[in-house]
C-alpha positions, 0 to 999 in steps of 0.5 A, spaced: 670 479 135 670 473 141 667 467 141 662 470 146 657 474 142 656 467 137 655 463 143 650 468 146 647 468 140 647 461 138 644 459 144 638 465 143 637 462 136 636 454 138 631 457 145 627 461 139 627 454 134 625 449 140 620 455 143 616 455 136 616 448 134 614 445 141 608 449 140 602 445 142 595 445 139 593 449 146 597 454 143 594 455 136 588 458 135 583 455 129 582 460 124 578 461 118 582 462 111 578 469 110 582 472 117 589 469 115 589 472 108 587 479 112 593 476 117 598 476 112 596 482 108 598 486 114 603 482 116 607 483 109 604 491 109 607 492 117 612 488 116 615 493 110 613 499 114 618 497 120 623 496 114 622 502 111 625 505 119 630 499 122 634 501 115 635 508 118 637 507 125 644 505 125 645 511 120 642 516 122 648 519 127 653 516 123 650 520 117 651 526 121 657 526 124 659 524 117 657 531 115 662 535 120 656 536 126 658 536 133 655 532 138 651 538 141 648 539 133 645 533 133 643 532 139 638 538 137 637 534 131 634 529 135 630 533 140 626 537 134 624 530 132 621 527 138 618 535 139 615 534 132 613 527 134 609 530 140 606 536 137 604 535 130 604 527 131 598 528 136 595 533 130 596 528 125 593 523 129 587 526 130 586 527 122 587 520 120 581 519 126 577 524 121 579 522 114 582 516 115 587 511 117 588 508 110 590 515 108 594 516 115 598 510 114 600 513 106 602 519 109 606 516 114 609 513 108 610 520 104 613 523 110 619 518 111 620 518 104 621 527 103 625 525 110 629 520 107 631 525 101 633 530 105 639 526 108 642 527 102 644 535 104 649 536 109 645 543 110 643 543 118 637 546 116 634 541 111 637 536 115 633 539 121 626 539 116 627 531 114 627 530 122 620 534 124 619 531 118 621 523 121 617 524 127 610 525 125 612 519 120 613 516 127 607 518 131 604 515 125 607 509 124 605 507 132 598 509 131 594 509 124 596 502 122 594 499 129 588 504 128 586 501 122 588 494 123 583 494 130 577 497 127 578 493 120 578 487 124 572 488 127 568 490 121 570 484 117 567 480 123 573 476 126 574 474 133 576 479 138 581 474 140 584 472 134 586 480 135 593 477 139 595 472 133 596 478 128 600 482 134 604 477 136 607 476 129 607 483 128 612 484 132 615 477 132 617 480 125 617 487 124 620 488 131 625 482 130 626 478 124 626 484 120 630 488 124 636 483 124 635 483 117 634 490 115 641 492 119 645 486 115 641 490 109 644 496 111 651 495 113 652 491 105 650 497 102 653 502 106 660 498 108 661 492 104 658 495 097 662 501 100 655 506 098 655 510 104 651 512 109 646 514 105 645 509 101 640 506 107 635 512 107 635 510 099 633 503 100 627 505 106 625 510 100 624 503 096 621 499 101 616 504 103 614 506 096 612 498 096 609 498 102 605 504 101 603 501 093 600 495 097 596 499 102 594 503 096 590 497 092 589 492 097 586 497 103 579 499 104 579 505 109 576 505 115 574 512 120 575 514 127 569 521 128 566 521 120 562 526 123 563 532 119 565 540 122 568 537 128 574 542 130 581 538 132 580 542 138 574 539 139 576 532 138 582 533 143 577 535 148 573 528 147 580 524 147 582 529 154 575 527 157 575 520 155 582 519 159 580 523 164 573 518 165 574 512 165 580 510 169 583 503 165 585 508 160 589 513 163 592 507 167 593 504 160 597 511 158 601 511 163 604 504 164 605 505 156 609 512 157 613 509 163 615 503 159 616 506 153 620 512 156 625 507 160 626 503 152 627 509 150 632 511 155 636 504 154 636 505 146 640 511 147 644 507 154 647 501 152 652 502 148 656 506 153 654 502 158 657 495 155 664 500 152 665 505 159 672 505 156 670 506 149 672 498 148 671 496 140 664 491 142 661 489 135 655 494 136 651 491 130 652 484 133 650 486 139 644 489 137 642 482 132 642 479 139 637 484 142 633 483 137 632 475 137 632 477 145 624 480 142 623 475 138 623 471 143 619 474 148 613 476 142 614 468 142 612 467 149 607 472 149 603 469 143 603 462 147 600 467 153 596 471 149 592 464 145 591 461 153 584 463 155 586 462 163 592 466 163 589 474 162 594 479 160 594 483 166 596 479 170 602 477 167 604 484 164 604 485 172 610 479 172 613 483 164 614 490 167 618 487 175 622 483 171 624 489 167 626 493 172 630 487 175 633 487 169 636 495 167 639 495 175 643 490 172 648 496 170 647 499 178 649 493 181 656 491 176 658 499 178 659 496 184 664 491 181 670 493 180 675 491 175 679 492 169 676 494 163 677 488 157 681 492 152 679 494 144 678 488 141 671 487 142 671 484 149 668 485 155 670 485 162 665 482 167 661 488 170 659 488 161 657 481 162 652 482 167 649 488 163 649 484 157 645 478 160 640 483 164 640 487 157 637 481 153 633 478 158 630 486 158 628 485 151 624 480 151 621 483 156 620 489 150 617 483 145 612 480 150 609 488 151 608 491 144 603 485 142 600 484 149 599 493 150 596 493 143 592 488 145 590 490 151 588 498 147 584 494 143 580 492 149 579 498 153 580 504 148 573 507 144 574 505 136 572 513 135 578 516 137 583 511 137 589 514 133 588 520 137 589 517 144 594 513 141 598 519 140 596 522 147 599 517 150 607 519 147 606 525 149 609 524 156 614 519 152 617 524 147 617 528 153 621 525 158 626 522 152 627 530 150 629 531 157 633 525 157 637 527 150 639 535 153 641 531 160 644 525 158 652 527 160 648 530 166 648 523 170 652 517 171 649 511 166 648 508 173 643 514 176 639 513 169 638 506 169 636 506 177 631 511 174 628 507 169 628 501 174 624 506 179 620 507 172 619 500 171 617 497 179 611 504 178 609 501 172 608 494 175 604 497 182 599 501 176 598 494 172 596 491 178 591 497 179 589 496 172 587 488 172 584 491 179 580 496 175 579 491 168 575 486 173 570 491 174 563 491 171 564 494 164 562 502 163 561 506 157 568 508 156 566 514 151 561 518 156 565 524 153 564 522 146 557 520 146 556 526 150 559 530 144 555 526 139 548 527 142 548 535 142 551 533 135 545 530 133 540 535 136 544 541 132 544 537 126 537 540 122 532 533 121 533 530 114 526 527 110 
């Protein structure tokens, strides 16, 4: 590996430890002991739920290949996921709107441990069970535990701004540090210990088990719609309806499907983009410095977010424009002609172009997710949380599929200059946004409070 990746990291490594110690008393929020040990349970929940996924994803391909299929095979393999994600994700969504979010993050922990197991047959069609099984667990794992963490907070009596001290640090762990550590995890137990690539979906059932203990005496449970006989379609309506209403929240849902969507899109990009010529790069060192590229980013949003003069959607409209910036990067070195820097782990300059504007992209991933969750807690109505949450990936699970069926149809540089298109769009919507945000508040759940009230006056009088 040549010198050049420790350097990046290093250099990544003192800027993150100079950005957390240099923190001011203007970048602390006061807090009460009470709210930092509600912090911390979350915290340690999230941060064994995220573990529980960051140890499969360097395998699951891997793991696939192993078993003799082709890229065609397990392409269908990750397609049935992102559809099971869009279809039954939105359905369970809902549920746990009904029956609890405790109960749907425990799900969430049930349904990756059964696919986890499934990943010891090499039958295509168990393999293809424990995929739709994994995508609902993903639909689950972005919405139940922000659903529940959203209402708990407020029902507890915390102050709505401490919201973005516990998102900041969710992701500043579960997003960065325990990714990093989750892949040097995996790769002992699959290379060093020599275990095999199934020995990583083993210890994810381990770390799920134990978070989903935790959550199982420590939890209280919260609701969406405790109304009872309320059908999912009826619930889908009030969610359809809500976002069609009110204007801050389908603005929120589509800057989210954008982003999330080009994200997602570089996941699956990046490694033929930084190896055209099938160069032999260091891709699980690569990926630990895009993580503490995130973990950077989530350090900077937390300063943002605890800055009463700063407002998110201002900033986020600076986020999402840096973004787009950042993944021309590949459209811009195509024009850079040279050779290719050869296999032992080197990259000619054209990579080195990408790899800096990859990285300034993933802080860009760091600063979203705290600041798009805190910005959900905002605007959408607590009634219906987990299901609009599951509406929004709808258009994300979607555009990744036709990604996935097309990624050899298109250069790399055609794809990327569609994500940065994406990007800018997202930045025109949140300027609309912030625009909408400045306006007198309105009830949001007019839909909703319309479906309670002929609820109310179906429902005989008690006495």
């Amino acid at each position: 590996m040549e010198s050049f990746y420790y350097a990046v990291f290093a250099g990544l490594f003192l800027f993150l430890g100079v950005l957390e110690l240099s923190k001011s008393s203007k970048d602390w929020i006061s807090t009460t002991g009470a709210f930092s040990a509600f912090k911390n349970n979350y915290l340690l929940v999230y941060s064994l739920m995220m573990a529980g996924d960051w140890l499969q994803g360097p395998y699951v391909y891997y793991l696939y290949s192993q078993y003799g299929f082709t890229k065609g095979d397990i392409g269908r393999l990750f397609i049935a996921g992102f559809g099971s994600s869009m279809v039954f994700g939105t359905i369970v969504g809902s549920l746990g709107d009904r029956y609890g979010r405790k109960r749907a993050s425990v799900t969430y922990c049930v349904t990756y441990i059964l696919s986890c197991m499934t990943k010891h047959s090499p039958e295509y069609m168990v393999l293809m069970v424990g995929r739709i099984l994994g995508g609902i667990a993903t639909s689950l794992l972005f919405s139940a535990f922000e659903s529940w963490l959203v209402a708990e907070h407020f029902k507890r009596g915390f102050e709505p701004q401490w919201l973005s001290l516990t998102f900041s640090k969710a992701i500043f762990l579960g997003n960065g540090l325990v990714a990093i550590l989750s892949g040097l995890i995996g790769n002992l137990l699959a290379d060093t210990l020599a275990l095999g690539p199934v020995s990583p979906f083993d210890a994810a059932s381990c770390v799920l088990a134990l978070g989903m203990a935790i959550i199982i005496f420590t939890w209280p449970e919260n609701y969406g719609d405790p109304s009872e006989g309320k059908s999912l379609l009826s619930q889908f309506k009030v969610a359809a309806s809500t976002i069609a209403s009110d204007e801050k929240i389908a603005l929120l849902g589509a800057i989210q499907s954008l982003f999330e969507g080009s994200m997602y899109t570089f996941v699956f990009l990046w490694t033929p983009a930084l190896s055209p010529n099938d160069e032999d790069i260091p891709h699980g060192f690569i990926f630990a410095i895009f993580m503490l590229s995130s973990m950077i980013g989530s350090s900077l949003a937390a300063r943002l977010m605890t800055r009463s003069s700063i407002r998110i959607e201002g900033y986020m409209q600076v986020v999402f424009l840096v973004s787009a910036v950042s993944l021309l990067m590949p459209v811009l070195s195509s024009f850079l002609v040279e050779p290719s820097g050869g296999n032992d782990g080197s990259i000619a300059l054209s990579g080195h172009v990408q790899f800096f504007g990859f990285c300034i992209f993933e802080a860009c991933v760091g600063i979203f997710w705290p600041s798009i969750m805190k910005m959900r807690s905002q605007h959408i109505p607590e009634e219906s949380r987990s299901t609009l949450l599951n509406f929004f990936r709808i258009p994300v699970n979607i555009f990744v599929c036709i990604i996935l069926y097309n990624v050899n149809a298109f250069p790399i540089a055609v794809m990327f200059g569609m994500c940065a298109i994406f990007l800018t769009m997202a930045t025109v919507l949140q300027h609309r946004f912030m625009v909408a945000s400045e306006k007198p508040k309105t009830k949001i759940s007019e839909a909703w409070v319309a479906e309670k009230e002929h609820d109310l006056e179906a429902e005989p009088l008690k006495v």
